[in-house]
Backbone of each chain as ProteinMPNN parsed JSONL, in Angstrom:
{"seq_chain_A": "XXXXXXXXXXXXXXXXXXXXXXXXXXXXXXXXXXXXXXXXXXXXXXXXXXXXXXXXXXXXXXXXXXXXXXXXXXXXXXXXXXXXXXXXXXXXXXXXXXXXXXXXX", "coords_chain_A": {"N_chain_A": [[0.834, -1.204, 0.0], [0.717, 1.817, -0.91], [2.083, 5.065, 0.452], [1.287, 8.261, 2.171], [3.447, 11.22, 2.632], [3.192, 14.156, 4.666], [4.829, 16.504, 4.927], [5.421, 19.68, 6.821], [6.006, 23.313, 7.001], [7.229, 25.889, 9.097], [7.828, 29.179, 7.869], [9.815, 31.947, 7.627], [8.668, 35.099, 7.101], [10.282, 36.678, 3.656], [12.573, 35.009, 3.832], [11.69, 32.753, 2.001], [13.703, 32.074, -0.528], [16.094, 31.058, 0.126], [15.18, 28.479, 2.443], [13.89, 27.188, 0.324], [16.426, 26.415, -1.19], [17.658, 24.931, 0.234], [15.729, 23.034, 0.681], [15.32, 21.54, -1.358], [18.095, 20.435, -1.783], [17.983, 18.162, -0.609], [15.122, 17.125, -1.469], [16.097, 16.151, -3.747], [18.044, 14.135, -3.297], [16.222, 12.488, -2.234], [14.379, 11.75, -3.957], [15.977, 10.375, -5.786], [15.841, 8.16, -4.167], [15.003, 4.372, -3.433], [11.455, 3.524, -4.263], [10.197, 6.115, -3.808], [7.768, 7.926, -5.414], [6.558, 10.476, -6.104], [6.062, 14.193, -5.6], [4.572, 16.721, -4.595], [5.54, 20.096, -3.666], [4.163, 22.848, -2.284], [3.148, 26.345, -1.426], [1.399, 28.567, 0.881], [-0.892, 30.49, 0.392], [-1.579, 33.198, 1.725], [0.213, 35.587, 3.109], [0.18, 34.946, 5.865], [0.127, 32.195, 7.029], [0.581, 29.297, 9.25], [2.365, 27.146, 8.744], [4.164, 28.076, 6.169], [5.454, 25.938, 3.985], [4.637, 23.353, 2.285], [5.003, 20.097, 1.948], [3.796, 17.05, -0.204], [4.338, 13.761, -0.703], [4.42, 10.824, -2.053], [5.174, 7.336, -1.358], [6.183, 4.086, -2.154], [5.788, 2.529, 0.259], [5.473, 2.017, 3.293], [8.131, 1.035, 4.265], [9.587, 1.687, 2.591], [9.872, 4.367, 2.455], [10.897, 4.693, 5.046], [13.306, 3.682, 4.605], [14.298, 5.042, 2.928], [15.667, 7.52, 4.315], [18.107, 7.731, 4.8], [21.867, 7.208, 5.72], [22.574, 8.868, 3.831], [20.808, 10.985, 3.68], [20.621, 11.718, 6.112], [23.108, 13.209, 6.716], [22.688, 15.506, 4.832], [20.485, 16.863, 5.927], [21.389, 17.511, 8.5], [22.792, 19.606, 7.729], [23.768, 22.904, 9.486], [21.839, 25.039, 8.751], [19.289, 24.374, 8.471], [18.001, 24.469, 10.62], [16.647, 26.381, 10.861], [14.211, 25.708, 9.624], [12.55, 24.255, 10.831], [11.349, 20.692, 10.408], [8.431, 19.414, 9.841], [6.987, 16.136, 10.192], [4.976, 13.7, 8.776], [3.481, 10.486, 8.705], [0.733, 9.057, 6.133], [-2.017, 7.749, 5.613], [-4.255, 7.277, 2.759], [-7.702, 6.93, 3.763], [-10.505, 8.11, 2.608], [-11.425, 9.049, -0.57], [-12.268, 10.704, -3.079], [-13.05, 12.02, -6.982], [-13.968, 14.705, -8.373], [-16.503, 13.786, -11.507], [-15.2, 13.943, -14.806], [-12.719, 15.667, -13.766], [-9.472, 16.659, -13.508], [-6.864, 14.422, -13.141]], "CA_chain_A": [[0.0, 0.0, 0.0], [1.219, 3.097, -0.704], [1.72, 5.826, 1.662], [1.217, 9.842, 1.96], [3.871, 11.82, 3.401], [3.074, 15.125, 4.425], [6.103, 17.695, 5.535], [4.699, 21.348, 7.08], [7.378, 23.913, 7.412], [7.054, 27.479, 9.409], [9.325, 29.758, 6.873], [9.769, 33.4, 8.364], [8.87, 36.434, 5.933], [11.2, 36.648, 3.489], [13.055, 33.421, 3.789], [11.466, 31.469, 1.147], [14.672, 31.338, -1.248], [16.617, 29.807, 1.813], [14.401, 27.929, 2.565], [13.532, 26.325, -1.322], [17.443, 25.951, -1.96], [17.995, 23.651, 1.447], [14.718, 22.174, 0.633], [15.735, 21.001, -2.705], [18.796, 19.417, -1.902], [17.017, 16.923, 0.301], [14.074, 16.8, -2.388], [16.687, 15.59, -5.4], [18.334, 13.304, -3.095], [14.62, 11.719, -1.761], [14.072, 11.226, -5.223], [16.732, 9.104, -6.436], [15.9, 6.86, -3.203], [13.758, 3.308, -4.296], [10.557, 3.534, -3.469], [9.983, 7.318, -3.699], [6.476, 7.807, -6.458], [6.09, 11.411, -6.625], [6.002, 14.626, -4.249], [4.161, 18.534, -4.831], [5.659, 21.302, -2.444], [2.912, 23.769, -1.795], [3.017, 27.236, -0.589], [0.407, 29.213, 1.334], [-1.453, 31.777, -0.885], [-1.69, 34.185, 1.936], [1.481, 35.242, 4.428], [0.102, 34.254, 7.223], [0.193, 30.324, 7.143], [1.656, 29.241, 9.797], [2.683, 26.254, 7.815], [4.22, 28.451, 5.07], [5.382, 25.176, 3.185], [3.476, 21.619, 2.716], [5.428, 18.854, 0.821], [3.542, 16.074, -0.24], [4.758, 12.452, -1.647], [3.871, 9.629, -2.494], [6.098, 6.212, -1.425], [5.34, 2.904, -2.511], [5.19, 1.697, 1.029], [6.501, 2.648, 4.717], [8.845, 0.85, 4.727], [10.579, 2.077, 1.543], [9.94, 5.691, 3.485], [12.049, 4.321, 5.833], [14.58, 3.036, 4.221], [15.541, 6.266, 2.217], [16.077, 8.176, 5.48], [19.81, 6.672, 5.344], [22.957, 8.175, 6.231], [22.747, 10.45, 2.804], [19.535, 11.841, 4.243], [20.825, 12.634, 7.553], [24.151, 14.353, 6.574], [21.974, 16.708, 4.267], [19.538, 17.442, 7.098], [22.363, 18.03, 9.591], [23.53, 20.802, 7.621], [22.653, 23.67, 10.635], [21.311, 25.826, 8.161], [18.271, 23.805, 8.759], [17.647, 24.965, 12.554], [15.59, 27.619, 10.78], [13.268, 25.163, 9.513], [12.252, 22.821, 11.284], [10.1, 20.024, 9.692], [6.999, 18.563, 10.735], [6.703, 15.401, 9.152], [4.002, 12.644, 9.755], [3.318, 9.418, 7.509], [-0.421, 8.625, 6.207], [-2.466, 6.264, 4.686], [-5.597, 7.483, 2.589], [-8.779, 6.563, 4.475], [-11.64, 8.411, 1.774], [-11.512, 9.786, -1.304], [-13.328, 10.999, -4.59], [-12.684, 12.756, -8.002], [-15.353, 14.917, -9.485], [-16.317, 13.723, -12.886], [-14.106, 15.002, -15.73], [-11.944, 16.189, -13.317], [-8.187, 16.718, -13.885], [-6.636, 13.904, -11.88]], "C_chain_A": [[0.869, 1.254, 0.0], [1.116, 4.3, 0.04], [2.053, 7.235, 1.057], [2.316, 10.679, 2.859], [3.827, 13.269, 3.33], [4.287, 15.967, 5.503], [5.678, 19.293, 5.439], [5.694, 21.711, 7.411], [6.946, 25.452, 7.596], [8.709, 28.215, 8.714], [9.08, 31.609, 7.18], [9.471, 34.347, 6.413], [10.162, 36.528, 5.226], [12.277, 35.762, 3.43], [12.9, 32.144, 2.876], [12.552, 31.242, -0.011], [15.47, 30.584, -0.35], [16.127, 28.865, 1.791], [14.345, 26.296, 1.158], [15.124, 25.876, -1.677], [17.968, 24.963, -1.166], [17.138, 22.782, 1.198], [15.136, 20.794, -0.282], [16.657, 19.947, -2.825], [18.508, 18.011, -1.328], [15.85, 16.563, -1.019], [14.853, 15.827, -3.402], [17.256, 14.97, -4.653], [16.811, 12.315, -2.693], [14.308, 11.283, -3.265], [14.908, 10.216, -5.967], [16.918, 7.629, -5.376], [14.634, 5.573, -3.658], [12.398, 3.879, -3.397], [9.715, 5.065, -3.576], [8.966, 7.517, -5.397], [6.532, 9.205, -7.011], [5.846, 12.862, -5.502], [5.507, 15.977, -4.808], [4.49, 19.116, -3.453], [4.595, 22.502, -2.489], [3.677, 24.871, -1.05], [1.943, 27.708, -0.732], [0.408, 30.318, 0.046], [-1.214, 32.726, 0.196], [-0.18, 33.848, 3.338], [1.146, 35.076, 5.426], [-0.198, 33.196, 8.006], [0.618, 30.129, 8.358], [2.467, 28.086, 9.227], [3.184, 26.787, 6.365], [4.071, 27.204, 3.163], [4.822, 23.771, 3.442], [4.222, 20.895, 1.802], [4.625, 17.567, 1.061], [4.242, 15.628, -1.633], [3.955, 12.004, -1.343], [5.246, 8.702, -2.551], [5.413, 5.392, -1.577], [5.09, 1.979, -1.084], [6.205, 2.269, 2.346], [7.933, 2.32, 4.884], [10.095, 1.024, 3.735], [11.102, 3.649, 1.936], [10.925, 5.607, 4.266], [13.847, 4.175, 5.314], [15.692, 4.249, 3.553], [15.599, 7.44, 2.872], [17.455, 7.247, 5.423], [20.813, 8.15, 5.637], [23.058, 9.263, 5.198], [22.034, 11.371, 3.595], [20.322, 12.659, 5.617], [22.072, 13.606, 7.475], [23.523, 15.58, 5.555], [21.028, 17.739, 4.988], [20.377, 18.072, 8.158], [22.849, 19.449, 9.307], [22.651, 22.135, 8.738], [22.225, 24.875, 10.108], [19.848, 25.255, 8.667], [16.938, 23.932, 10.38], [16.788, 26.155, 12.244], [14.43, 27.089, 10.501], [12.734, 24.492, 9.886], [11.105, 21.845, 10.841], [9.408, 19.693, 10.776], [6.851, 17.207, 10.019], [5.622, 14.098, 9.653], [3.589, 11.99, 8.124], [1.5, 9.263, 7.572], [-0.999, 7.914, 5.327], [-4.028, 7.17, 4.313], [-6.685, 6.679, 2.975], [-10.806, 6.766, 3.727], [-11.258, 9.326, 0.69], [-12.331, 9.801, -2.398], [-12.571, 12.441, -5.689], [-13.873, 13.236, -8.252], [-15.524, 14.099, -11.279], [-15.884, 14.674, -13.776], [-13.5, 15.522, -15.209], [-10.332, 15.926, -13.976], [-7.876, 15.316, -13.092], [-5.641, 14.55, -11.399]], "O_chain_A": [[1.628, 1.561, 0.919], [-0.035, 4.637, 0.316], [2.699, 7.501, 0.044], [1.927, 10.795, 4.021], [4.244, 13.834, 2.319], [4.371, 15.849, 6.725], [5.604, 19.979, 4.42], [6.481, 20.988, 8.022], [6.475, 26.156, 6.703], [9.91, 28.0, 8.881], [8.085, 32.243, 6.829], [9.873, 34.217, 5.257], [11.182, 36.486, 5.915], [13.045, 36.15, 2.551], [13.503, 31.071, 2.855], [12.393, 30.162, -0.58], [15.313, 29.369, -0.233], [16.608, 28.072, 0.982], [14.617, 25.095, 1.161], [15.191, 24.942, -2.476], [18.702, 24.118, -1.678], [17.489, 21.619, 1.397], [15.225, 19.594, -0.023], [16.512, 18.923, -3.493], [18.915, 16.937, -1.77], [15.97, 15.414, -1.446], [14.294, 14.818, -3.833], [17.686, 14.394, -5.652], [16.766, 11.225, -3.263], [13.922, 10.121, -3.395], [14.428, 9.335, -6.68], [17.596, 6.61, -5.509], [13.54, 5.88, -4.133], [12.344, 4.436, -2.3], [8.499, 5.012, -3.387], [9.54, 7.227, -6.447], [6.557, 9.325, -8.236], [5.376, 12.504, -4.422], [6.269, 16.377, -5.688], [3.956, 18.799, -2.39], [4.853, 22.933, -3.613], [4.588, 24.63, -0.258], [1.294, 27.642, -1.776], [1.21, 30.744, -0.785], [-0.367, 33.492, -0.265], [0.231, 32.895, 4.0], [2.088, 35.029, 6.218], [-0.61, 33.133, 9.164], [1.264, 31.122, 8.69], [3.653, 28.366, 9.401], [2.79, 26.167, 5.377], [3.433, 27.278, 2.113], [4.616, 23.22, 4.523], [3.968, 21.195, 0.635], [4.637, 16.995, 2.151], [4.555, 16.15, -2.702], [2.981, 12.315, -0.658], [6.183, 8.932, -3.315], [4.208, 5.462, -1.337], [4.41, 0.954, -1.114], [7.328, 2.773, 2.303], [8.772, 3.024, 5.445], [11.249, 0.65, 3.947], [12.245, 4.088, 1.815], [11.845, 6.422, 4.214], [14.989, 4.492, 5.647], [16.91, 4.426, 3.55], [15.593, 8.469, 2.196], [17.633, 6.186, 6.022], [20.643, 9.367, 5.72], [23.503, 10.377, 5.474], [22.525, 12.375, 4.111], [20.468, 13.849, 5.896], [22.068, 14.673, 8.09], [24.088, 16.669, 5.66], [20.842, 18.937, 4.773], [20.023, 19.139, 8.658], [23.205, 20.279, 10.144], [21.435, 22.314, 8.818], [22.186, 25.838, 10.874], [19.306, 26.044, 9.441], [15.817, 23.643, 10.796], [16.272, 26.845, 13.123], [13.442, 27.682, 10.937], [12.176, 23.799, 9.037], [9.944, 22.245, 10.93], [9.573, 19.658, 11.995], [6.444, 17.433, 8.879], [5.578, 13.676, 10.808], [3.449, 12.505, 7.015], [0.903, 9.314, 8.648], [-0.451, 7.49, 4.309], [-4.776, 7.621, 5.181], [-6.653, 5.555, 2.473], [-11.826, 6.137, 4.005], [-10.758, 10.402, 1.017], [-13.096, 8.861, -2.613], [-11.891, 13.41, -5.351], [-14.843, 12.487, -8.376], [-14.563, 13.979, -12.038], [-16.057, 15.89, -13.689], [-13.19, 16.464, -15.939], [-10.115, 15.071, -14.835], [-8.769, 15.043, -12.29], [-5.221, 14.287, -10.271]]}, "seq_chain_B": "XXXXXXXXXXXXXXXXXXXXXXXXXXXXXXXXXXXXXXXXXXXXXXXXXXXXXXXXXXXXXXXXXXXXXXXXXXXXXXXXXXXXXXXXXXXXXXXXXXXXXXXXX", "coords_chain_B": {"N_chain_B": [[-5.875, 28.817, -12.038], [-5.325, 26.024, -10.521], [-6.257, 25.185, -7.395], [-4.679, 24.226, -4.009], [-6.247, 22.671, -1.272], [-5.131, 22.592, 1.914], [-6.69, 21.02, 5.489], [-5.993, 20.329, 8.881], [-6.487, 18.056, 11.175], [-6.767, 17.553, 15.005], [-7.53, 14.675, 16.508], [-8.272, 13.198, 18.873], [-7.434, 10.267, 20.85], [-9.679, 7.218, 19.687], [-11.874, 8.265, 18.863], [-12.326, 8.489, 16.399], [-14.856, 7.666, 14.499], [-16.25, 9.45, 15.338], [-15.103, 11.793, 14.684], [-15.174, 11.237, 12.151], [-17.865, 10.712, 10.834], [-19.023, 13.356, 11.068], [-17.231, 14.729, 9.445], [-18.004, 14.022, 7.231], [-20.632, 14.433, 6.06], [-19.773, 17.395, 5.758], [-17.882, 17.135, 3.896], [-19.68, 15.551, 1.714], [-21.659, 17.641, 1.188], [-19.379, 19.801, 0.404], [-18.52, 18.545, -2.194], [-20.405, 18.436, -3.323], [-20.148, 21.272, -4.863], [-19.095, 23.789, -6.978], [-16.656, 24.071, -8.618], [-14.959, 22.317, -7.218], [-12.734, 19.657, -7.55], [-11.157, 17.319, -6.429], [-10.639, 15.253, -3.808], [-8.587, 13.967, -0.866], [-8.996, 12.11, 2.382], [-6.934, 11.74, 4.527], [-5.665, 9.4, 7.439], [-3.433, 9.681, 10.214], [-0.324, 7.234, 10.074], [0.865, 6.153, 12.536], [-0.505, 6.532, 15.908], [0.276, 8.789, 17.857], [0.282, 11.017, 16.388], [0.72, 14.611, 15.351], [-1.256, 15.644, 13.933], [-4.035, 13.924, 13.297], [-5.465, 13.408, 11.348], [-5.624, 14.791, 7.664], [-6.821, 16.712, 5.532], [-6.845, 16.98, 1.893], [-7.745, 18.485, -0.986], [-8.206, 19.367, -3.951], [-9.402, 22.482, -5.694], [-10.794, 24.743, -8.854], [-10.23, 26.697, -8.574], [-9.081, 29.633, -6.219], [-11.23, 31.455, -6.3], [-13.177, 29.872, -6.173], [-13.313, 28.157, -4.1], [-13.213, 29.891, -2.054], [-16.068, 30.797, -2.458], [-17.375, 28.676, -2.186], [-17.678, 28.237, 0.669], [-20.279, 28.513, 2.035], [-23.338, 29.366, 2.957], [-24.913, 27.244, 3.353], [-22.547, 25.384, 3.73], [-21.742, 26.753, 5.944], [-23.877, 26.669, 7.59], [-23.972, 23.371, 8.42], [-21.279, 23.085, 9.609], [-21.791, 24.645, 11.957], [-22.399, 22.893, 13.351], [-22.5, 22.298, 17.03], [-20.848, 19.976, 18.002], [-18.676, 20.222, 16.17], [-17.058, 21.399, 17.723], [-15.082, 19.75, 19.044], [-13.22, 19.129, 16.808], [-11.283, 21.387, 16.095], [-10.734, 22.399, 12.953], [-7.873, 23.083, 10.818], [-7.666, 24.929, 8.515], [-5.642, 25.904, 5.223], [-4.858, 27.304, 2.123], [-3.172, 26.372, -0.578], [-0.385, 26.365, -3.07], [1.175, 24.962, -5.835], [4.61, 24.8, -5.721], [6.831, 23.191, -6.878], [7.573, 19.961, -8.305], [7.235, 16.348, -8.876], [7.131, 13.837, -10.721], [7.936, 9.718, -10.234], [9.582, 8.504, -13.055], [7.441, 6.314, -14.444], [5.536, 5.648, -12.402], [2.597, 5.47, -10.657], [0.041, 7.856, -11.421]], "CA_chain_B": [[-5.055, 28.137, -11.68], [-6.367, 25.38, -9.492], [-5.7, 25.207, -5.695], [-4.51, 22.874, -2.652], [-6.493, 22.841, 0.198], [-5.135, 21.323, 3.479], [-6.972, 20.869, 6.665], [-5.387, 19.685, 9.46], [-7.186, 17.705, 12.26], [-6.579, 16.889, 15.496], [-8.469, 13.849, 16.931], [-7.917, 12.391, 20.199], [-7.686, 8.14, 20.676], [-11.01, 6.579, 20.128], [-12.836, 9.395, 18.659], [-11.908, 8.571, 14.466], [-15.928, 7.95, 14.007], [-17.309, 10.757, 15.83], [-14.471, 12.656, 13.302], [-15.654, 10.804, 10.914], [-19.227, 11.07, 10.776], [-19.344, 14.652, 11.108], [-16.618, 15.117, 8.405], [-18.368, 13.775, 5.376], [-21.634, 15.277, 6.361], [-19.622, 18.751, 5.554], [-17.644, 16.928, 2.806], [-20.729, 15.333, 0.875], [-21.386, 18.95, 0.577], [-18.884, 20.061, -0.589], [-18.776, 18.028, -3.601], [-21.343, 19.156, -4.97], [-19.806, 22.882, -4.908], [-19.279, 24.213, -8.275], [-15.219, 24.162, -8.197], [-14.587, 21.009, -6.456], [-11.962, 18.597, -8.018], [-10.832, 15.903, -5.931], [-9.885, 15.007, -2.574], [-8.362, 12.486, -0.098], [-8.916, 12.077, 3.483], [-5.977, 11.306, 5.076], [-5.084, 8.97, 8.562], [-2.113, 9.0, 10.467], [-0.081, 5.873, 10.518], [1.406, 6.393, 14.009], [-1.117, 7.163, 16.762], [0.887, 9.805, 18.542], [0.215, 12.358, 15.499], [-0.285, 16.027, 16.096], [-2.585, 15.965, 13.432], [-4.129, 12.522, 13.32], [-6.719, 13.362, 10.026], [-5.647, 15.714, 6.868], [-7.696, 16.734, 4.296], [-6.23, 17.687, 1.344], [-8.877, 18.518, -2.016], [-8.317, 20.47, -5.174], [-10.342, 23.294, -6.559], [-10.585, 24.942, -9.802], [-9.326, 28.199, -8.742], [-9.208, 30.474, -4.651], [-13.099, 31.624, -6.035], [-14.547, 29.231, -6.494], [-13.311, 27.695, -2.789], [-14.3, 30.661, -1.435], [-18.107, 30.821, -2.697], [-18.039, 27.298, -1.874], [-17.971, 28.5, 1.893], [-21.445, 29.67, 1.788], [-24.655, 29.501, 3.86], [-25.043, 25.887, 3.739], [-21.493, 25.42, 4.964], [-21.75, 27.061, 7.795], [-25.165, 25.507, 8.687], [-22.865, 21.999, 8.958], [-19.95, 23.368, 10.317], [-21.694, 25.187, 13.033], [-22.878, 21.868, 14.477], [-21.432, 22.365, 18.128], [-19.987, 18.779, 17.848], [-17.352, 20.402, 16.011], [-15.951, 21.985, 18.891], [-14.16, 18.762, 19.432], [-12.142, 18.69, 16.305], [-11.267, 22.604, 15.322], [-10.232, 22.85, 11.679], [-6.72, 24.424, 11.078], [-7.585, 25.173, 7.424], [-5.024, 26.64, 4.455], [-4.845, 27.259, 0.95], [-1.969, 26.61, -1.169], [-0.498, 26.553, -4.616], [1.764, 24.185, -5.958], [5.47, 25.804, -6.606], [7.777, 22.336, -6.876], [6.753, 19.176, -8.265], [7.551, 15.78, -9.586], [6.699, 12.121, -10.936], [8.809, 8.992, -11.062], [9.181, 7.463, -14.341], [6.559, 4.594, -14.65], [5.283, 5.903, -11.3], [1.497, 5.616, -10.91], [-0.345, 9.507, -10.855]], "C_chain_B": [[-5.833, 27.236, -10.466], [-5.38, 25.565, -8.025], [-5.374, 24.083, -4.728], [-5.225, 23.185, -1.648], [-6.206, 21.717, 0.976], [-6.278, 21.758, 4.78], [-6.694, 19.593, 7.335], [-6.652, 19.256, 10.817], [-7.053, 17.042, 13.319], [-7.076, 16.121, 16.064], [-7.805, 12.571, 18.001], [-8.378, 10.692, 20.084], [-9.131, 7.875, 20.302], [-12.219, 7.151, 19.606], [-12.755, 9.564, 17.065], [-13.915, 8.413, 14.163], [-17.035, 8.652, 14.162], [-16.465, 11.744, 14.668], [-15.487, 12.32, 12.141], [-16.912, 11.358, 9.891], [-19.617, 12.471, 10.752], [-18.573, 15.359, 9.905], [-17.122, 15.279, 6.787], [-19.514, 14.058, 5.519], [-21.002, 16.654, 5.442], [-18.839, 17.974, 3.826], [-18.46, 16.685, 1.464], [-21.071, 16.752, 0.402], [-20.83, 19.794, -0.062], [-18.529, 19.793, -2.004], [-19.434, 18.41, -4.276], [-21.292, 20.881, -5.186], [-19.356, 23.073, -6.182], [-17.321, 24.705, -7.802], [-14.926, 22.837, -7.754], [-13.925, 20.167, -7.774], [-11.906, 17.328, -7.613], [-10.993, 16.336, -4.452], [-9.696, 14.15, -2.008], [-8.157, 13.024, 1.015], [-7.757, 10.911, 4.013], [-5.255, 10.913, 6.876], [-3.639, 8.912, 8.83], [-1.462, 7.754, 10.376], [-0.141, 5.793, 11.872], [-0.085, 7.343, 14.613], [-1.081, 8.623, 17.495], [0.685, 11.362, 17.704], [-0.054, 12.905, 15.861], [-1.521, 15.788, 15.367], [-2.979, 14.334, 12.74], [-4.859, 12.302, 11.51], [-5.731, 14.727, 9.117], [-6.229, 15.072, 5.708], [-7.365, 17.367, 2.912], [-6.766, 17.521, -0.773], [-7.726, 19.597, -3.03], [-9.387, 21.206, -5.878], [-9.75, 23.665, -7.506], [-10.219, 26.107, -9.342], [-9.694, 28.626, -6.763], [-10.463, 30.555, -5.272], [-13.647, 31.186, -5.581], [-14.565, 28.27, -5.116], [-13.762, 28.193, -2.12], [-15.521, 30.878, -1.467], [-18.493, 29.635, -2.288], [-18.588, 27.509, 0.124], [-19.185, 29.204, 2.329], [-22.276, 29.037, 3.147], [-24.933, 27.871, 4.378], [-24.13, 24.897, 4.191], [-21.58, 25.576, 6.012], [-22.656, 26.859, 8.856], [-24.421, 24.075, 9.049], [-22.075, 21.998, 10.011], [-20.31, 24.183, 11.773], [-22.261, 24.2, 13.943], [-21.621, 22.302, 15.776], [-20.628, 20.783, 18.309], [-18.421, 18.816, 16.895], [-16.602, 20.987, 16.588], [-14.612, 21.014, 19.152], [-12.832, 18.522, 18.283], [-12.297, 20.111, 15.284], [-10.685, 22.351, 14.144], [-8.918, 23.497, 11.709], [-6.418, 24.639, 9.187], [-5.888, 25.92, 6.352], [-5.09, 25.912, 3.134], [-3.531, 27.409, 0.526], [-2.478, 26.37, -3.022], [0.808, 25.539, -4.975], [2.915, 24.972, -6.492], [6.443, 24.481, -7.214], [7.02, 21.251, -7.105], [7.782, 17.531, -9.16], [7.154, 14.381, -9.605], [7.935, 10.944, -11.15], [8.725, 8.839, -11.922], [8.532, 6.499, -14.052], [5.543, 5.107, -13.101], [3.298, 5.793, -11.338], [0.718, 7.282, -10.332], [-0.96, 9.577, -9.327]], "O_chain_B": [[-6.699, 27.656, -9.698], [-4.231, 25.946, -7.802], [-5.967, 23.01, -4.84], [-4.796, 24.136, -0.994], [-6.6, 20.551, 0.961], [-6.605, 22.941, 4.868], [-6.876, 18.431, 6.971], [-7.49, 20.042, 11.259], [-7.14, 15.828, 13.132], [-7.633, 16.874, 16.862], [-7.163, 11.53, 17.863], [-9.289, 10.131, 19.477], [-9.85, 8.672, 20.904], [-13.352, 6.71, 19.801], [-13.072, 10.62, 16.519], [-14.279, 9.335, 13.432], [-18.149, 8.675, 13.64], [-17.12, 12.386, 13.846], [-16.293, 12.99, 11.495], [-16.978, 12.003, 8.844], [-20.752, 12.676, 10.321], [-19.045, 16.365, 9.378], [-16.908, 15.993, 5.808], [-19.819, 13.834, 4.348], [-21.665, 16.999, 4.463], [-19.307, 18.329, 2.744], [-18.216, 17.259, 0.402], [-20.777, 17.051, -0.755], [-21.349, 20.505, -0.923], [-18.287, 20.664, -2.84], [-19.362, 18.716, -5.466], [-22.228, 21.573, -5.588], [-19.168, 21.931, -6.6], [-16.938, 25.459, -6.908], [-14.351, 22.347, -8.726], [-14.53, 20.057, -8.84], [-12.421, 16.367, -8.185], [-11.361, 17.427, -4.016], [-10.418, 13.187, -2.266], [-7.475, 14.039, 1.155], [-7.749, 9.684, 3.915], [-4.572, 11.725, 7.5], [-2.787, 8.376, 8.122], [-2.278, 6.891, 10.7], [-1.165, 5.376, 12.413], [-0.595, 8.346, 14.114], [-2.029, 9.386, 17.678], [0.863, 12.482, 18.182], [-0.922, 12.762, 16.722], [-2.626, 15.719, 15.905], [-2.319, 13.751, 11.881], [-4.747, 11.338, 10.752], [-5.172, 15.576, 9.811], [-6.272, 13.97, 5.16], [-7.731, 18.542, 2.875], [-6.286, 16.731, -1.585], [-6.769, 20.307, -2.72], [-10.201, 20.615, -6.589], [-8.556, 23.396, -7.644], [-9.629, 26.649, -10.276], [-10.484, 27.926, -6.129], [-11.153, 29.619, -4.868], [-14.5, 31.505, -4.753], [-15.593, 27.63, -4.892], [-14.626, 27.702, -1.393], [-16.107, 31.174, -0.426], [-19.667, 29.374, -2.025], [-19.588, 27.025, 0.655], [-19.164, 30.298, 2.894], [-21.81, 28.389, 4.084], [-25.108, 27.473, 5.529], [-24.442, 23.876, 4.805], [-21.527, 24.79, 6.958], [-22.602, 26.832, 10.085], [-24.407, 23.823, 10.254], [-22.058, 21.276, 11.007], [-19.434, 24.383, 12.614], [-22.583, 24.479, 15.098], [-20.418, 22.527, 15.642], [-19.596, 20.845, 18.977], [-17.491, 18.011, 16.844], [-15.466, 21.206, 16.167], [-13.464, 21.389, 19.389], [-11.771, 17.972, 18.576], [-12.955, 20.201, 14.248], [-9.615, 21.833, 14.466], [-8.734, 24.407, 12.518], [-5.314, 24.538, 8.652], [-5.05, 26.448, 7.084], [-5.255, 24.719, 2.881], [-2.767, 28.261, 0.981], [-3.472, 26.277, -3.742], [1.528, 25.436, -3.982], [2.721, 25.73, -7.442], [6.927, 24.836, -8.289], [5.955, 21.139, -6.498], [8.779, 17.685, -9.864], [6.862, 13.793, -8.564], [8.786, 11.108, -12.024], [7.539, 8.943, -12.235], [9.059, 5.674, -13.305], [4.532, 4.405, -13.112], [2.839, 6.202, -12.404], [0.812, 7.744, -9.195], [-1.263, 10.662, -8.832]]}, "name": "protein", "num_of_chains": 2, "seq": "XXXXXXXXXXXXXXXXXXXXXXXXXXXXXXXXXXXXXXXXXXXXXXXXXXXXXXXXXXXXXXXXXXXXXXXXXXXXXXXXXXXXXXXXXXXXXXXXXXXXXXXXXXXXXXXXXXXXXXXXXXXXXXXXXXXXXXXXXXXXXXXXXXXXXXXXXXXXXXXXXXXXXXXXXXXXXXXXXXXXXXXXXXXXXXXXXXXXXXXXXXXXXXXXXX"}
């Protein structure tokens, strides 16, 4: 079963190139890890999110999630540039959904 | 340009079909809003989550989300049974994005 991971990130005024160029390097390594389907980063329309940014994926299964948290992952995260962002991250499993007809998917 | 909406929800042990039940009451509704795309209701894996439920839909544009918030919304939503599981709504926009190869959408 495939799983949803959603990553919320409080990003101060002003901060969002920071932010998007630390993001990134973590994003393009997460991506060349097995297992990894597909992911949209999201920002708030209005500045006062507190969640400025939202990354969602898509892994083919928890335990592939797992797996590409390895030592790459953590020496990219360590960098202490990162102490500005701090993630939120929490794993989920869709429970209900629906498409309108003719919708985009 | 279409839109992301998250809502985040927190829902204490034991209490997923009192969420529940009161959720798709307001959701069924929304579907049939003139804008409405998709959406998937989303469970934590892990118990311990801040936010145990997210909801995370696509509209056809901010309007048409906003008009969707109308009169017959807020007759739903003002059931006092949603005291128990406040909303922590936001709108986004997609800035970063990507698919594996072969990957399913």
């Amino acid at each position: 079963m495939s799983v949803t991971f959603v990553n919320l990130f409080a990003v101060q005024p002003g901060r969002d190139a920071a932010f998007l160029e630390l993001w990134q390097r973590v994003n393009t390594y997460m991506q060349g890890q097995p297992g990894y389907l597909d992911h949209q980063l999201h920002r708030a329309l209005s500045p006062d999110a507190r969640y400025r940014f939202v990354n969602i994926a898509h892994w083919t299964s928890e335990s592939t999630w797992q797996a590409a948290h390895d030592e790459g992952f953590r020496a990219l995260t360590g960098d202490p540039a990162w102490q500005e962002f701090p993630p939120f991250p929490t794993l989920y499993e869709v429970v209900h959904e629906n498409h309108a007809a003719g919708a985009r998917s």
